[in-house]
C-alpha positions, 0 to 999 in steps of 0.5 A: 523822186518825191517818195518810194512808199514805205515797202520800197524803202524798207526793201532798199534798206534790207538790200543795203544791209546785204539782203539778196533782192528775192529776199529784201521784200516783206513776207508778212500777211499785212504787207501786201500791197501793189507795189509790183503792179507798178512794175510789172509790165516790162515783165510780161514782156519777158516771161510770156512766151516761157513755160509756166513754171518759169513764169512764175519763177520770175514773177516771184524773184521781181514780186519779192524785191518788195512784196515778197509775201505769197499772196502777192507772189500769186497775185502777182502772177495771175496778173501777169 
């Protein structure tokens, strides 16, 4: 692999450090970005037939890993 992108790097670097992985991601408003949709689709996979509130439970765990901020937390989870 040739490069992570710097949120993913960061969030290695906060799990490194003992960060749990819902909290390794970054929770400012200029650090979303569209590092979960490159992920996302073994999600969907998983979550769609759960109820919503678990849905979105999940979507805000796997979001947070590195973009933990709620706008893409929601982002997130209106995509998925």
């Amino acid at each position: 692999m040739f490069d992570v992108g710097l949120s993913t790097a960061k969030a290695i670097r906060n799990l490194k450090a003992g960060a749990a992985p819902e909290n390794a991601g970054c929770h400012g408003i200029n650090k979303n970005g569209n590092g979960y949709f490159m992920r996302v689709a073994p999600l969907v996979f998983y979550i769609a037939d759960k109820p919503e509130a678990e849905r979105f439970a999940a979507t805000k765990t796997v979001s947070s890993i590195t973009h933990a901020h709620g706008g893409s937390v929601a982002a997130c989870f209106i995509y998925s």
